[in-house]
N, C-alpha and C positions, 0 to 999 in steps of 0.2 A: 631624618631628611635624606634626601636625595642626591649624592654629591655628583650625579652623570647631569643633575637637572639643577640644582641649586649652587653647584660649588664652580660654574662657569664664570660668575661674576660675585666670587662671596669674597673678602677682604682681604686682601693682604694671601691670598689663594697658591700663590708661588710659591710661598713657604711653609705651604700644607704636604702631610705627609699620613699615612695609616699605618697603625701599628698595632701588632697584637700582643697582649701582655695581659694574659690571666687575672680575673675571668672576662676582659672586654676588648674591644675591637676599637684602638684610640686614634681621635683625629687630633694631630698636633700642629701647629706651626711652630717653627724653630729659625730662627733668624739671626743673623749678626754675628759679630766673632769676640772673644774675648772670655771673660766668665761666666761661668751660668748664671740667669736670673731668671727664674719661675713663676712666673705669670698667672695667676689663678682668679677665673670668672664666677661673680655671683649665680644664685639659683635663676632661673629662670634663663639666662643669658648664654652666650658663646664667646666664640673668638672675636665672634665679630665687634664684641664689646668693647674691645681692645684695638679697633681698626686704625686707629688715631698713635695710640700710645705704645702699641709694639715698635713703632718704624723709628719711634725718638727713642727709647731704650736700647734697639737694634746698634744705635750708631755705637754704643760702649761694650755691648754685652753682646751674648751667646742668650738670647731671648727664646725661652720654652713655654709656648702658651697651649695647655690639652683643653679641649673640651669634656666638660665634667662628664662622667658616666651617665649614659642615656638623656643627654642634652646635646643638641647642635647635631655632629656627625658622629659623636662617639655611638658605638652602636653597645648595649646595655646587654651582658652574661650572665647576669642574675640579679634578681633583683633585692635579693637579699641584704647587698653593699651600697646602698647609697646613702647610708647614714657617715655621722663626722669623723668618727675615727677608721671603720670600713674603707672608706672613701681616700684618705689620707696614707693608710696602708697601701692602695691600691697604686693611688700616683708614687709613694716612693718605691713602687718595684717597679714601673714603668720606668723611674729616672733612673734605678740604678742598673736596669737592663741593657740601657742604653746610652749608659756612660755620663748622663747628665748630672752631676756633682752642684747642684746649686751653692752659689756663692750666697744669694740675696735670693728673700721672698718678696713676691708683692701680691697680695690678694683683694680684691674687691669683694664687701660683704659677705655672702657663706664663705669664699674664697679667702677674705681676711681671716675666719675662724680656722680652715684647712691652715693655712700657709703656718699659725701658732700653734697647730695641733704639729704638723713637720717639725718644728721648731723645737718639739720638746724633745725629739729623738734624734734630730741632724743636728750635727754643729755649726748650722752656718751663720754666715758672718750680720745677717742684718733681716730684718721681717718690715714690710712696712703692711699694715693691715688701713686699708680704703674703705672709711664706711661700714667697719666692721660688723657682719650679726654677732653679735657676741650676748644677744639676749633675745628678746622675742620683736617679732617683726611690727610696727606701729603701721596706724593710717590703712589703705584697700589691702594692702598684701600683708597686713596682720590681720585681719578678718577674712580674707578670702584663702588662701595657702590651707590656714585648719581644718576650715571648711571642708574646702579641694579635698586635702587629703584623707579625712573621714567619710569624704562617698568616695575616693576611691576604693580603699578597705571594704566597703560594701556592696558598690558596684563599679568591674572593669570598663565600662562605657563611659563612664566618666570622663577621661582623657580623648576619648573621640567628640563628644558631646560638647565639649569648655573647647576644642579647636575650632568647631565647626560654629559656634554660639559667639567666640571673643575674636575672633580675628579682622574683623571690620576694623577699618583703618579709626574709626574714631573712640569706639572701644580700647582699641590698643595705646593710643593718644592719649585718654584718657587713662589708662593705666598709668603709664610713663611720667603722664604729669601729677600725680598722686606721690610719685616717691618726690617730689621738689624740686626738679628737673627740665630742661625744654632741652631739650635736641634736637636736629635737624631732622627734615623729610625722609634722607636716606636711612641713618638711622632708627626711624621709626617706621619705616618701610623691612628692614630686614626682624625688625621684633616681629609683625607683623607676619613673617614668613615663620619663623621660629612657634608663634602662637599656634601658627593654624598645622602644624606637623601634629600629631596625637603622639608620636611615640619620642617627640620631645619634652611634652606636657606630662606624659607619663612619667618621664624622667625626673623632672620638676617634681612632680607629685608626690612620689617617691620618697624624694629628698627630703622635703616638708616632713614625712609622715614619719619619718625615722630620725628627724635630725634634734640632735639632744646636745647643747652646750653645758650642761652643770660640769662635767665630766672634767670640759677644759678648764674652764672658769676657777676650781677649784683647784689647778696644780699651775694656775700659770706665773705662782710664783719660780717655780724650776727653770724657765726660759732664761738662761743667761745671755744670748744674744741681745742685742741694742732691736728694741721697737719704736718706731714711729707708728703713730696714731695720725692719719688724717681724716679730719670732719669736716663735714661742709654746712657751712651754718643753715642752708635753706633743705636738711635732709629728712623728709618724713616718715622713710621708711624706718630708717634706726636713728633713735635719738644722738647728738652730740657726747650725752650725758655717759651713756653704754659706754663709752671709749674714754670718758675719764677715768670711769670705775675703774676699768682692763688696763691703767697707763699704771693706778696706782698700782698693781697687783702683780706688775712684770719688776725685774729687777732692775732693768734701765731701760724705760719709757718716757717719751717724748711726746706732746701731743702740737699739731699745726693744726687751726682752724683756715679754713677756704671761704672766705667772703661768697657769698652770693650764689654757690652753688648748691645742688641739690645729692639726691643720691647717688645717682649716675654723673659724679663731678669730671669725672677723666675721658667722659662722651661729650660733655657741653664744656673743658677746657685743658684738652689734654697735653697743651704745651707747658701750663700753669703746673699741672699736677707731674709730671715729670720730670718739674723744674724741682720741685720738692721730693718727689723721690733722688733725684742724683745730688741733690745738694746734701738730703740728709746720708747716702753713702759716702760724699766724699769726706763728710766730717766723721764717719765712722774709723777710712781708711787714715785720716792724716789727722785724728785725734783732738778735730777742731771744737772749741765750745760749742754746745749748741744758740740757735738765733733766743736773744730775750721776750722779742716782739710773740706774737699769737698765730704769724704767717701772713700780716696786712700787709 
């Protein structure tokens, strides 16, 4: 994307910054003061996913949200890294170049998976994984993603083709509303922007083609930080189920279900969802039981 043409009015734009850090050219926002917490958006998405929930994180924290390599504005070095551990390697020499020490992860879907791949190799204090992919993608974006990413392997046109083919407002709409979701106009106006870029699509595509959980799945008993698991009961794109699996498998895991939300829970309630991320850090810091209830 374009940031002389799109980042005039893109979210939370103030707190955008570019940075270079081997092999990629990254678009970050960094906001607030306090300790770091690491911000991490699903496939397909950007900062802007976060338009809502950086500015309430913001008020405690030192809030680092990148756009994933060759998504949004990060501009993509190779293409060779955009798989989960690649990927994950990449953002911790970004943070540790630039001083960013995460205290707390927070990741939304592939994002959930990055922030517990971090996890296994930084000590930090807390992971909350949103929605986690932690297994294969259900519902349009588990049959479409594969798809994508076997013609792209076949042919590079691909990603120009799926921008110029899906970007129509009601296509897009209709995406969104697949993962179990409604979010507002604006929101679905800036996916919308995001679809119809090609070498953001590429980015996406990418991702999909290389992205491999067994790897994690299989050591996350090592994670000694405290995990929150939040699910949203109305999520299609990854089942509730995925995040039980992944709660039993951490060493102190937590799981909160979200009434009535879909995939994208922190776009359709993101004062709700950052009520449970600080709630569940402050009982990490001050050693409080966790809640009995389910998150009702």
């Amino acid at each position: 994307m374009d940031w002389a043409k799109d980042g005039r009015d893109w979210p939370n734009n103030e707190h955008s910054r570019f940075v270079a850090c081997r092999p990629h050219r990254w678009h970050v926002q960094a906001a607030g003061e306090g300790p770091v917490l690491l911000l991490l958006h699903g496939a397909g998405g950007a900062t802007q996913s976060f338009r809502d929930l950086l500015p309430l994180l913001a008020r405690r924290f030192t809030v680092v949200a990148p756009d994933l390599p060759g998504q949004g504005f990060t501009s993509l070095g190779t293409r060779q890294r955009c798989g989960l551990a690649p990927m994950a390697e990449d953002i911790a020499r970004l943070c540790e170049e630039n001083g960013w020490r995460p205290h707390h992860i927070v990741g939304h879907s592939a994002g959930g998976a990055i922030a517990l791949q971090l996890a296994l190799h930084w000590p930090v204090k807390s992971v909350v994984c949103l929605n986690g992919a932690l297994g294969t993608f259900e519902g349009l974006a588990g049959w479409l993603f594969p798809v994508l990413a076997k013609l792209l392997a076949m042919n590079p046109l691909v990603p120009r083709l799926f921008a110029r083919l899906s970007s129509t407002e009601k296509r897009v709409s209709d995406l969104l509303a697949s993962t179990g979701s409604q979010i507002d106009p604006r929101g679905v106006g800036l996916y919308r922007r995001l679809v119809a870029d090609r070498a953001h699509v590429e980015g996406t595509l990418l991702m999909m083609a290389q992205w491999r959980v067994e790897g994690l799945m299989s050591r996350l008993d090592r994670i000694s930080a405290p995990v929150l698991f939040l699910t949203a009961e109305n999520d299609r794109s990854v089942p509730p189920a995925t995040s039980v699996l992944a709660a039993a498998k951490v060493q102190d895991g937590e799981i909160v279900e979200l009434p009535g939300l879909g995939h994208l829970a922190h776009e359709e309630a993101p004062e709700r969802v950052a009520e449970e991320i600080l709630a569940f850090i402050d009982r990490i810091e001050t050693k409080k039981p966790p809640k009995v209830s389910g998150g009702s």
